[in-house]
ZADO-1210 file (C-alpha; in nm, 4 decimals, padded with zeros to 6 digits):
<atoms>
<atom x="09.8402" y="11.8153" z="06.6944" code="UNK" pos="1"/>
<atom x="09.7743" y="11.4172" z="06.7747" code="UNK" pos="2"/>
<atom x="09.4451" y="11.2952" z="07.0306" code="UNK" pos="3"/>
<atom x="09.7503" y="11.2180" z="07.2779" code="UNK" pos="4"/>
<atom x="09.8410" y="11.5749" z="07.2703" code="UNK" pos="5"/>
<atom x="09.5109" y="11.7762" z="07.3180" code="UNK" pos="6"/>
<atom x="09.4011" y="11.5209" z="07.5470" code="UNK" pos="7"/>
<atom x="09.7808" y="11.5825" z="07.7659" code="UNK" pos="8"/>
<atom x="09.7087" y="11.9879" z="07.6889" code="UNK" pos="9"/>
<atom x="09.4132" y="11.9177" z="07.9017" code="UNK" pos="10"/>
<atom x="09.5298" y="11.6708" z="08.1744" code="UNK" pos="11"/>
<atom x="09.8014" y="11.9554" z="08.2096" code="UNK" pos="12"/>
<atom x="09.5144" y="12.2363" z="08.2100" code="UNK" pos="13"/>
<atom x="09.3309" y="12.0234" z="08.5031" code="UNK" pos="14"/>
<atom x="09.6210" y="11.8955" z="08.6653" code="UNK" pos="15"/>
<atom x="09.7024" y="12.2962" z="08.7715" code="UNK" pos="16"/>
<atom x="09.4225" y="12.3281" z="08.9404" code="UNK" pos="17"/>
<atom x="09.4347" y="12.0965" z="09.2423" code="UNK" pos="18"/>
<atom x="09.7222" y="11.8962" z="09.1414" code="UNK" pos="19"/>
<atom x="09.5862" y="11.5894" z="08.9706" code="UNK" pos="20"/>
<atom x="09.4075" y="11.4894" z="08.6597" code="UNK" pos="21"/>
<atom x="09.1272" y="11.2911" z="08.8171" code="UNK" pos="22"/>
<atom x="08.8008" y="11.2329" z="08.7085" code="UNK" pos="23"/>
<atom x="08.6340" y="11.3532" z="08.9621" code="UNK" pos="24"/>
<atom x="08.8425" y="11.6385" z="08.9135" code="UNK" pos="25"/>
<atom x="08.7415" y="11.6904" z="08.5700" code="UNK" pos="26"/>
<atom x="08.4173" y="11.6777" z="08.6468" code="UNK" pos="27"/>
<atom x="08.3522" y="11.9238" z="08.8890" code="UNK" pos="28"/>
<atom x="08.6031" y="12.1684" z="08.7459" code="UNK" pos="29"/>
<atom x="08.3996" y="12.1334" z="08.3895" code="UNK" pos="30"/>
<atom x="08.0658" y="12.2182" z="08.5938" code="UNK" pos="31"/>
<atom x="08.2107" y="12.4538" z="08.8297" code="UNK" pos="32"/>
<atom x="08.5333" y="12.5858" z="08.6770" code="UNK" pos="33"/>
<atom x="08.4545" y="12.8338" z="08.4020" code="UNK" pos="34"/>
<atom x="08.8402" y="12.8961" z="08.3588" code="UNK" pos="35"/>
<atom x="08.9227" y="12.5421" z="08.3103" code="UNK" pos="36"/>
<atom x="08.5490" y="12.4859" z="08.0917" code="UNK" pos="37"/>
<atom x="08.6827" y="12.7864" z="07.8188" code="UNK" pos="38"/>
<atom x="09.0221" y="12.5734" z="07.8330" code="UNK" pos="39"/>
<atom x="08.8573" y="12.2619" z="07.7445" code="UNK" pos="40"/>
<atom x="08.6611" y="12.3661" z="07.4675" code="UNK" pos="41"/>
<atom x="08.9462" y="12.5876" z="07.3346" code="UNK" pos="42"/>
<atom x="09.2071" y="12.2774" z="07.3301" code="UNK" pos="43"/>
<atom x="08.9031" y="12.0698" z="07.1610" code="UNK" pos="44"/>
<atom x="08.8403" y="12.3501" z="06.9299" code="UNK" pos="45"/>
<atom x="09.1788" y="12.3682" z="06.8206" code="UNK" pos="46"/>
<atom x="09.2402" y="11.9924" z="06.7440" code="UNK" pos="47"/>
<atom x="08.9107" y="11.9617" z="06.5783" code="UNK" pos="48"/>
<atom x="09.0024" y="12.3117" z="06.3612" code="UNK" pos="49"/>
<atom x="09.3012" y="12.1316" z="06.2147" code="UNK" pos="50"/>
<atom x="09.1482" y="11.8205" z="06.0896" code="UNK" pos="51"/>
<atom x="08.9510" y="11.8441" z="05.7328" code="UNK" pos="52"/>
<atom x="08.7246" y="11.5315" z="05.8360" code="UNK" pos="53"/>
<atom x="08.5967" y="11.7403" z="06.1272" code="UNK" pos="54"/>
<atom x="08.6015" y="12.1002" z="06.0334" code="UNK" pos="55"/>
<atom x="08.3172" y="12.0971" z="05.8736" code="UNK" pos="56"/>
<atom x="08.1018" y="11.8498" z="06.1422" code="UNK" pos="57"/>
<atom x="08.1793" y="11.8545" z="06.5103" code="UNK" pos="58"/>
<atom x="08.4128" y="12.1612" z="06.4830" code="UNK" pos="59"/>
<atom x="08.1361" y="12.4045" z="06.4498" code="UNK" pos="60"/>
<atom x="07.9324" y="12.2753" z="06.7706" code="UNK" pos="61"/>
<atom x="08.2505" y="12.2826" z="06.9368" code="UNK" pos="62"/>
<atom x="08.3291" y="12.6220" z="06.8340" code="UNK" pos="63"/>
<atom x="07.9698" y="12.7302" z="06.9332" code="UNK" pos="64"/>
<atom x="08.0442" y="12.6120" z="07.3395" code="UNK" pos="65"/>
<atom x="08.3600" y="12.7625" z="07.2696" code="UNK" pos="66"/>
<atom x="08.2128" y="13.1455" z="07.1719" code="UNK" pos="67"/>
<atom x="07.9125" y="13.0689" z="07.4791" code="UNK" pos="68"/>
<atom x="08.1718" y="13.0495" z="07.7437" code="UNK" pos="69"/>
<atom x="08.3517" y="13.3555" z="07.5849" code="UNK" pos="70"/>
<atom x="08.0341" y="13.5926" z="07.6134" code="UNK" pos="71"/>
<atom x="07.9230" y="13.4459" z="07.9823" code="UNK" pos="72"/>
<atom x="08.2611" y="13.4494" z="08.1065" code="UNK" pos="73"/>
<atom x="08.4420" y="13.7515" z="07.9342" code="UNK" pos="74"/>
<atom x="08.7550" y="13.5455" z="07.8176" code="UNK" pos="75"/>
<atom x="08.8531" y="13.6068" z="07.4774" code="UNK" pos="76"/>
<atom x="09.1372" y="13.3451" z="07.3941" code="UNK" pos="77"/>
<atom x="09.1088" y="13.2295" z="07.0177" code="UNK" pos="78"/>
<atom x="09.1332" y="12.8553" z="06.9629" code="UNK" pos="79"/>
<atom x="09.4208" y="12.9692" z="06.7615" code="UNK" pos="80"/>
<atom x="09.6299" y="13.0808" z="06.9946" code="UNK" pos="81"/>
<atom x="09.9938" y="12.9343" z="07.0699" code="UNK" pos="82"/>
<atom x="09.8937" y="12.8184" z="07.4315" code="UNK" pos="83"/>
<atom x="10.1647" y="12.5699" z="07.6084" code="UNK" pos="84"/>
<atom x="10.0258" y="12.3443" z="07.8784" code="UNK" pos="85"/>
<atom x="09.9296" y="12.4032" z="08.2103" code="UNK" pos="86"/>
<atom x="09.7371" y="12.7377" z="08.1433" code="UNK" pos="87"/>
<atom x="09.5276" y="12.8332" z="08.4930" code="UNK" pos="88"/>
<atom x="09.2764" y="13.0796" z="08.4796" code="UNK" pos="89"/>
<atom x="09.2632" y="13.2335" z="08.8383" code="UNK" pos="90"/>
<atom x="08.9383" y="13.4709" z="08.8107" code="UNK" pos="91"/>
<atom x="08.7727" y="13.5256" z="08.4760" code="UNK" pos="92"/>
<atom x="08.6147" y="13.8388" z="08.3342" code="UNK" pos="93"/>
<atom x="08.7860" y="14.0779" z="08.0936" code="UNK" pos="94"/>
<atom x="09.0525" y="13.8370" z="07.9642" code="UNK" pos="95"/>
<atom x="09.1686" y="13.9313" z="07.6292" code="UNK" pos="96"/>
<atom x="09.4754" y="13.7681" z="07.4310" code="UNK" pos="97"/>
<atom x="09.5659" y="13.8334" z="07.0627" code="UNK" pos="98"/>
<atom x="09.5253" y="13.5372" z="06.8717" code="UNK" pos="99"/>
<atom x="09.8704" y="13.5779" z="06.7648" code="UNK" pos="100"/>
<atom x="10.0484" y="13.6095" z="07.1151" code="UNK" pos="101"/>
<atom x="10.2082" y="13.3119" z="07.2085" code="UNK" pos="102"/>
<atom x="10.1800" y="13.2338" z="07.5710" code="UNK" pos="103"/>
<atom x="10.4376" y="12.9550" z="07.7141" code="UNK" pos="104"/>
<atom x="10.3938" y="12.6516" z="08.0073" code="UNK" pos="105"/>
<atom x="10.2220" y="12.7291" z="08.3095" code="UNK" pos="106"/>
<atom x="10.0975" y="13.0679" z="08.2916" code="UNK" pos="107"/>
<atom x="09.8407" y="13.2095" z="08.5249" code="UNK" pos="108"/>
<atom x="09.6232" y="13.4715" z="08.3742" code="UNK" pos="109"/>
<atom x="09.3966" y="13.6632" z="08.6379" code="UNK" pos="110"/>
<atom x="09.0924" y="13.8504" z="08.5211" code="UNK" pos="111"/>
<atom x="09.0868" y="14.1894" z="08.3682" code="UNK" pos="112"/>
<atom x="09.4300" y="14.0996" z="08.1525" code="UNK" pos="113"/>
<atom x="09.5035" y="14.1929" z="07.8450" code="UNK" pos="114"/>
<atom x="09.7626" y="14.0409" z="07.6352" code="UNK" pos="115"/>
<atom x="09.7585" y="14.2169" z="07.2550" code="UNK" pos="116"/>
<atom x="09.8508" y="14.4253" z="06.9494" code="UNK" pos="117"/>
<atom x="10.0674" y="14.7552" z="06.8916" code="UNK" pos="118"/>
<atom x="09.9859" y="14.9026" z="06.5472" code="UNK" pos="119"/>
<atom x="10.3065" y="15.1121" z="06.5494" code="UNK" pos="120"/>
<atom x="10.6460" y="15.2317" z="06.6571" code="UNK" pos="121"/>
<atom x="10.9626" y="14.9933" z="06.7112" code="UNK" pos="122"/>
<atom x="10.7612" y="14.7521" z="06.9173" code="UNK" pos="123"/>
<atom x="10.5160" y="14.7122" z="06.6825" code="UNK" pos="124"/>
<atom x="10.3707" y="14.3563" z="06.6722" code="UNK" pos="125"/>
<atom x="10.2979" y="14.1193" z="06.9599" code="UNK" pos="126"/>
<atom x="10.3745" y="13.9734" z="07.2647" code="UNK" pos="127"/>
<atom x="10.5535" y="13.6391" z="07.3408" code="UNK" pos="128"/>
<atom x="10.5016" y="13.5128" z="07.7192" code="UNK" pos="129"/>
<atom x="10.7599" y="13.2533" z="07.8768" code="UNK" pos="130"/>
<atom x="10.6955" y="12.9377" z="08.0892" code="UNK" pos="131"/>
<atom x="10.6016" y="12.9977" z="08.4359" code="UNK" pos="132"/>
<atom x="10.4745" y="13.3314" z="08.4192" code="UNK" pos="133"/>
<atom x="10.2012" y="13.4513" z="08.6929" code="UNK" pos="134"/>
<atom x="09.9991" y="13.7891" z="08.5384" code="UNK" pos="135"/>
<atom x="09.8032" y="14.0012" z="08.8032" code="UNK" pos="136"/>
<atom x="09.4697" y="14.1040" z="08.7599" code="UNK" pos="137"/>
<atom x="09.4594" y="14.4428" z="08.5512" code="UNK" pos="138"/>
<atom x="09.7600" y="14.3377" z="08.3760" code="UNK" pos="139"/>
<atom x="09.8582" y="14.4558" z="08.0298" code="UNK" pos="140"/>
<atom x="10.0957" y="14.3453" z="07.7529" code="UNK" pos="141"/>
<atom x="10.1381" y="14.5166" z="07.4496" code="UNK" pos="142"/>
<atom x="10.3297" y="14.4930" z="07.1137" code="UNK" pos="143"/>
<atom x="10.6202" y="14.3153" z="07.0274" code="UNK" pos="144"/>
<atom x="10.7741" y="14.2451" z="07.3443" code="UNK" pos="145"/>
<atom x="10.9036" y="13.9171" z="07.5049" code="UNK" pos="146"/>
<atom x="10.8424" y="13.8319" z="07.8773" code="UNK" pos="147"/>
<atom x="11.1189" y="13.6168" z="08.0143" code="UNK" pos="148"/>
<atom x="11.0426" y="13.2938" z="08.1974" code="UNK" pos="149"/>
<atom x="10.9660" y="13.2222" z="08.5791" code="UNK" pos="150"/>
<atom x="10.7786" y="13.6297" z="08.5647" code="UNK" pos="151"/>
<atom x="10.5999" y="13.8100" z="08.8020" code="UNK" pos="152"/>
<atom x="10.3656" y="14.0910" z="08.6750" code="UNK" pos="153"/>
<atom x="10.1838" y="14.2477" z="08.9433" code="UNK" pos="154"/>
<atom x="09.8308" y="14.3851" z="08.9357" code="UNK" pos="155"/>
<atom x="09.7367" y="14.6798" z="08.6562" code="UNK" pos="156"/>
<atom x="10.0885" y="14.6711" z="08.5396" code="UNK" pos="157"/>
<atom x="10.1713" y="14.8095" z="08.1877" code="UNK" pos="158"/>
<atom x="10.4180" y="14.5846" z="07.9679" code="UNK" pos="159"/>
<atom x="10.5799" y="14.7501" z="07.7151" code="UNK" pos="160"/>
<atom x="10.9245" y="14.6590" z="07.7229" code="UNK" pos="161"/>
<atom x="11.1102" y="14.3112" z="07.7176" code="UNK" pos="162"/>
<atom x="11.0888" y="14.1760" z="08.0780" code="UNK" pos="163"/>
<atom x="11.4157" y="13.9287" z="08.1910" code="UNK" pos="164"/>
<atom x="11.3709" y="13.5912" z="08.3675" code="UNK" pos="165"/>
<atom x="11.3073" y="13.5477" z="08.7144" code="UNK" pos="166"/>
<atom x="11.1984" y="13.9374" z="08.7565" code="UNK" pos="167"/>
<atom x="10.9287" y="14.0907" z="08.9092" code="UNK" pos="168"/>
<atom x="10.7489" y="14.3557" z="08.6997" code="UNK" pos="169"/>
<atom x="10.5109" y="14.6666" z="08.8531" code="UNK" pos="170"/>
<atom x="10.4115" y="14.9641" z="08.7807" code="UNK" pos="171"/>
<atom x="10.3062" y="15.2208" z="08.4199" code="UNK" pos="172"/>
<atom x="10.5009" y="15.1570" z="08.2335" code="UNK" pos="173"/>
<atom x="10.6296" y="14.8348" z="08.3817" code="UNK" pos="174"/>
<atom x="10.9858" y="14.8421" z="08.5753" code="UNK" pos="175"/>
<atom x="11.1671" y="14.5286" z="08.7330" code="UNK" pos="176"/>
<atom x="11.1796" y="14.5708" z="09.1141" code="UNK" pos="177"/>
<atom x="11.2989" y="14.2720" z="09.2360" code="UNK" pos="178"/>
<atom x="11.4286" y="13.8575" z="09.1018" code="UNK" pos="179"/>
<atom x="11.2165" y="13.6880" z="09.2955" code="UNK" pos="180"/>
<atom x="11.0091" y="13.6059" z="08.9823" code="UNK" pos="181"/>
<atom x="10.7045" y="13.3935" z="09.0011" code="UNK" pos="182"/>
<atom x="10.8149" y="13.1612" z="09.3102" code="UNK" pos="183"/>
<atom x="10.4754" y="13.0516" z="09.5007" code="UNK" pos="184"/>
<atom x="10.2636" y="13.2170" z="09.2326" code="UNK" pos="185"/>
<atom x="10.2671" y="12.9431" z="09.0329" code="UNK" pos="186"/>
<atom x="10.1785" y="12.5254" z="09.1432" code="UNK" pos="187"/>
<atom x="10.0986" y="12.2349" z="09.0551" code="UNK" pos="188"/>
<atom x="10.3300" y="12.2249" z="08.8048" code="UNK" pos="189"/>
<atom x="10.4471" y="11.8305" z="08.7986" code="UNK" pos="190"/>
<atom x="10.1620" y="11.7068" z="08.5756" code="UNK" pos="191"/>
<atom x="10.4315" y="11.5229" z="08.3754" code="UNK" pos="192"/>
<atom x="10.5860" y="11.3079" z="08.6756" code="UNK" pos="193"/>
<atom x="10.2030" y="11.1938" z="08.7317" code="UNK" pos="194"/>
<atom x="10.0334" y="10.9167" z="08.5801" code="UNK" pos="195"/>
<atom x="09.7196" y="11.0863" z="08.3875" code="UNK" pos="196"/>
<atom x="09.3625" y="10.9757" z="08.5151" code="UNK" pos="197"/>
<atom x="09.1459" y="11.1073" z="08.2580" code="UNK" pos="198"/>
<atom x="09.0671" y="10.8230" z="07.9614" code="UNK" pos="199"/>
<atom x="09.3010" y="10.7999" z="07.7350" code="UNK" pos="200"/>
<atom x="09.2298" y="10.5036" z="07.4991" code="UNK" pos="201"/>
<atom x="09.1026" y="10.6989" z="07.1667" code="UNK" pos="202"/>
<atom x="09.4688" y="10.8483" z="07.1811" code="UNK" pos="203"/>
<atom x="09.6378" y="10.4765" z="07.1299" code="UNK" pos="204"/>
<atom x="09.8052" y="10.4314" z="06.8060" code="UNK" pos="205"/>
<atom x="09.7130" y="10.7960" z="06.6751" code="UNK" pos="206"/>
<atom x="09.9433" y="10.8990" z="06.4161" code="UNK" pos="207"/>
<atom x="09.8183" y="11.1883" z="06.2932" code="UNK" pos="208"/>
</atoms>
């Protein structure tokens, strides 16, 4: 992963928020935003992790702010993690995801959520979360299940079973209800068609 792309991971981050990549916006959403200030230092953590020149400097201060937000805020998202872009964090507290989930674009986790392991039987293994997928509070996912794109999982569900696009999901265990999906859970979405605000010059001419 280049500069240009954790620094577009977290105009994308920002940019779901209030719909534009600002600086102002930054600012006040890295002071007051502790969703959006465990995304920053988990994008930074995870281009830092991957380069030998830092790992062993300005990774490990990195990865310090990283594991302070996790124990004030209750979010447990390893650095890691196969996160796509646009990841909003509605509420935090409780917020758990196996480091080996992989979690598409645009998802909206809301606090209490769990998103994890199962040690045995045929969905052993773990979960893989499309794009545009909103996850009410309480919300679990377990094992080796895949959640189809454009999702809605409503509050204290239980996933256990593959989930198809564009369905709505309630309920333990988990049953479809409706296709209405994720429509109106899920904004700000159009970070791409924007022109990013946030500085962008270190990322010119990286090659890595």
């Amino acid at each position: 992963m280049t500069r240009r792309d954790t620094l577009s991971l977290i105009r994308a981050d920002l940019h779901r928020y209030e719909g534009n990549s600002a600086l102002r916006t930054f600012l006040r959403h890295i002071i007051i935003n502790p969703g959006f200030r465990y995304t920053f230092w988990m994008r930074l953590c995870c281009y830092l992790g991957e380069r030998a020149v830092w790992r062993w400097t300005l990774f490990w201060p990195v990865r310090l702010a990283l594991h302070r937000c996790e124990r004030r805020y209750g979010i447990s998202i390893s650095h890691r993690t196969d996160v796509g872009p646009g990841l909003h964090i509605g509420h935090f507290g409780g917020i758990v995801v196996s480091s080996r989930a992989r979690i598409g674009r645009n998802c909206n986790l809301s606090h209490g959520v769990t998103i994890g392991l199962a040690v045995r039987g045929r969905h052993a293994g773990y979960p893989t979360i499309g794009d545009d997928v909103y996850i009410g509070p309480g919300a679990k996912i377990i094992g080796c299940v895949k959640v189809g794109n454009r999702v809605a999982i409503g509050a204290n569900a239980v996933v256990t079973r593959d989930i198809p696009d564009d369905a709505v999901a309630v309920g333990v265990p988990a049953a479809v209800i409706s296709d209405k999906g994720s429509a109106g859970y899920i904004c700000h979405t159009d970070y791409e068609a924007n022109e990013p605000a946030l500085p962008c010059s270190c990322a010119e001419g990286d090659s890595e």
